[in-house]
N, C-alpha and C positions, 0 to 999 in steps of 0.2 A: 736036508737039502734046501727047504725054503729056509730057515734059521741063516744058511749064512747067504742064498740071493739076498734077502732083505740086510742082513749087516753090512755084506759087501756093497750092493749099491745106494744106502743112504751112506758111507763112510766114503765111497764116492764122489755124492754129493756134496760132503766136507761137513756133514757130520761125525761128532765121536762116539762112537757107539758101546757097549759093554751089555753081555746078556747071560738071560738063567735057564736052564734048559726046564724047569720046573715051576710052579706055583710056589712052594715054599723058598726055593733058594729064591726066586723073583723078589718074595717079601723082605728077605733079608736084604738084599743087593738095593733094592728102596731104598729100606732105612738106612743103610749105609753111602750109599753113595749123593741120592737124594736129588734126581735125574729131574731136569728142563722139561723130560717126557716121556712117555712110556706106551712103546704098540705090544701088544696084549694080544696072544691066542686063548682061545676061550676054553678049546682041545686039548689040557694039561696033564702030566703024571701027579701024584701026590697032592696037588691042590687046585683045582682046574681055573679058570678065567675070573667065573664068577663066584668063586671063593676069595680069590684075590680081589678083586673089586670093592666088599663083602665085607674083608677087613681091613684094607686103606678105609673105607669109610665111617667105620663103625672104631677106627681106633682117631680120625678126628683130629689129626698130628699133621701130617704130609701126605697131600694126595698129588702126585705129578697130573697135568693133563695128560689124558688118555687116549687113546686111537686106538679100536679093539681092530684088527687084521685076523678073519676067521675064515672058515670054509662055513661059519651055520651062518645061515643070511633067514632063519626064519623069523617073519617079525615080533613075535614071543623073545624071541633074542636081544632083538636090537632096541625093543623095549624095557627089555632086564639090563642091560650092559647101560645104556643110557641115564636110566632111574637109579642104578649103582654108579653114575657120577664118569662115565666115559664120555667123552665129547663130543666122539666122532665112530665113525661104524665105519670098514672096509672089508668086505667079501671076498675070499679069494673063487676066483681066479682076479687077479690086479692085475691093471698096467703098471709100469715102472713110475711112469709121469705123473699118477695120479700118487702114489705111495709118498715119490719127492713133495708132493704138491702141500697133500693134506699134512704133512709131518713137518712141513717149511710151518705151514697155517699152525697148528698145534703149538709149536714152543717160539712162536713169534713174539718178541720183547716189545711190550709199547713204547712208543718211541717219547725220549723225555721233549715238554716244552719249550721252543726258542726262547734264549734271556734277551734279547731283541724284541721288544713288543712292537715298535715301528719299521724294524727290516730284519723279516726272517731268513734265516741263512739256511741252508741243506747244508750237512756234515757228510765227508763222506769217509768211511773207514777203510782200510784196504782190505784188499779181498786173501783172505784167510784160508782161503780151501785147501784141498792135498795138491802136492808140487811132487815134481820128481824127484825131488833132493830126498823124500820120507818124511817132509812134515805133516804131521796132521792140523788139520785147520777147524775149524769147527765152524764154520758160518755155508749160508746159503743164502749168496744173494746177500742181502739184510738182515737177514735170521742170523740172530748170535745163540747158542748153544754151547752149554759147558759139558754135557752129560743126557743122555738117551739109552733107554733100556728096550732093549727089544726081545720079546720070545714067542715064537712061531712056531 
């Protein structure tokens, strides 16, 4: 039930979302798809959070920015999740606004330099999100986003 709160309302937000109900499928769906970013439960079958973590970092390849989204908020936790290279810690129970917020923050692209050194211009892109036609959009706001894994 939270798996797809959280897919439905960051896909909402105009992200593209795609998930693993598992730690091992998780690792596979990594390497293959090779996601903007990835919220993370810690509470897994077959491979839990911090196995996953464990081995994105110890294989040293591709680690996406991480957002662990858990129900353990102990700080033994969010010291382990951290030190294994997550970036950000959310506890459930979550607000909506705060999930949009910190997952906007997580796969936010730096923005490239004006070629105007004496008048810099703002660009602005159009806004990308889901329409009623069924496109999927993948931006928020300014957040550009190809690819988001989530498993709850």
């Amino acid at each position: 039930m939270v798996l797809e709160l959280v897919t439905t309302r960051l896909e909402l937000a105009g992200f593209l979302t795609f998930y693993a109900r598992n730690g091992l499928e998780g690792l596979g769906r990594i390497r293959d798809l090779r996601p903007d970013g990835l919220v993370l439960d810690i509470n897994m079958p077959e491979m839990d959070g911090f196995g996953l973590l464990s081995r994105l970092k110890s294989a040293g390849t591709f680690y996406p920015p991480t957002l662990v989204l858990t129900a353990r908020n102990k700080p033994e936790d969010i010291k382990a999740a951290i030190a294994m290279g997550a970036r950000d810690y959310l506890a459930k129970p979550f607000k909506e606004n705060q999930l949009i917020a910190r997952v906007g923050r997580l796969v936010r692209k730096p923005k490239l330099p004006s070629r105007s050194a004496t008048r810099p211009t703002r660009q602005h892109e159009p806004n990308r999100s889901s329409s009623a036609s069924g496109n999927r959009g993948d931006s928020f706001g300014s957040v550009q986003s190809d690819h988001l894994i989530f498993e709850v």
